[in-house]
C-alpha positions in Angstrom: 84.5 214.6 -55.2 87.7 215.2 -53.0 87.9 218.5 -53.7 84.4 219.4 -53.1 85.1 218.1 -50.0 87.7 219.9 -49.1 86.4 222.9 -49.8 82.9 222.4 -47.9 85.7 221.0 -44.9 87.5 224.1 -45.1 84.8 226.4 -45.4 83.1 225.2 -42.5 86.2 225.5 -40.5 86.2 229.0 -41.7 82.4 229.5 -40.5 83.6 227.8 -37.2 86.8 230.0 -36.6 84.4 232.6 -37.2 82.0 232.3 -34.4 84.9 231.2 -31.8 86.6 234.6 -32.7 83.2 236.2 -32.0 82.3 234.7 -29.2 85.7 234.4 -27.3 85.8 238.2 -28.5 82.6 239.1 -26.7 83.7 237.0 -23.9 87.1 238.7 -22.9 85.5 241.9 -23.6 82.4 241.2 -20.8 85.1 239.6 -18.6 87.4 242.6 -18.5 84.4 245.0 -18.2 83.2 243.1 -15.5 86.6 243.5 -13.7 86.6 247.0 -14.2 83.3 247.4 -12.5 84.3 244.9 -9.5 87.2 247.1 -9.0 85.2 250.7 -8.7 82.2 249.0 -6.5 85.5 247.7 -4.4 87.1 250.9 -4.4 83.7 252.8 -3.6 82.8 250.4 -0.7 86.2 250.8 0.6 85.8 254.6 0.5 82.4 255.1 1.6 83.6 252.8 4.9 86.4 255.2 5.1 84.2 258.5 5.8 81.8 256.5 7.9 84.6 255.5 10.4 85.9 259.4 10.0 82.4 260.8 10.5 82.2 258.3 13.9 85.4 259.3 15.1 84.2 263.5 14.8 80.9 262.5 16.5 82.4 260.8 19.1 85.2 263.8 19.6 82.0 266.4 19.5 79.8 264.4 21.7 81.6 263.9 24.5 80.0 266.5 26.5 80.6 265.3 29.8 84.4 265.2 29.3 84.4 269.1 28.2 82.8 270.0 30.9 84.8 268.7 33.9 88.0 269.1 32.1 87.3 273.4 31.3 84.9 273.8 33.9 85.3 274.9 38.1 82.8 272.3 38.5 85.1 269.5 37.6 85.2 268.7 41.4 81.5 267.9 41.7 80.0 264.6 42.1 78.3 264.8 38.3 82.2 264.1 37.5 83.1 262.0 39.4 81.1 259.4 38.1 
């Protein structure tokens, strides 16, 4: 009777160690995969912010009519630039 328990002990700790190893397994793998896609979303955000400052900045250079004109103009001592 002692060895039959034994073995049905130690093949239940086998069955056991089993599903921890598959589990944990699955578990590290989702974890790491998870990181992986934290870190391009970061990386993307940070990007895309990036080109929207750089895109503001170049609007903000091209739209500054006003300034053109009475810097490159004859009119620059006019009351419109004045103002």
């Amino acid at each position: 009777m002692n060895e039959d328990l034994t073995r049905q002990l130690v093949r239940q700790l086998k069955i056991i160690n089993f599903w921890i190893t598959l589990f944990g397994s699955i578990i590290v793998i989702t974890l790491l995969f998870l990181g992986f896609l934290v870190f391009k979303v970061v990386t993307y955000v940070h990007n895309t912010e990036q080109k929207v400052t750089d895109l503001r900045n170049k609007t903000t250079q091209t739209l500054n009519v006003k300034d053109d004109f009475c810097k490159n103009s004859l009119l620059s001592g006019t009351s419109y630039c004045k103002n």
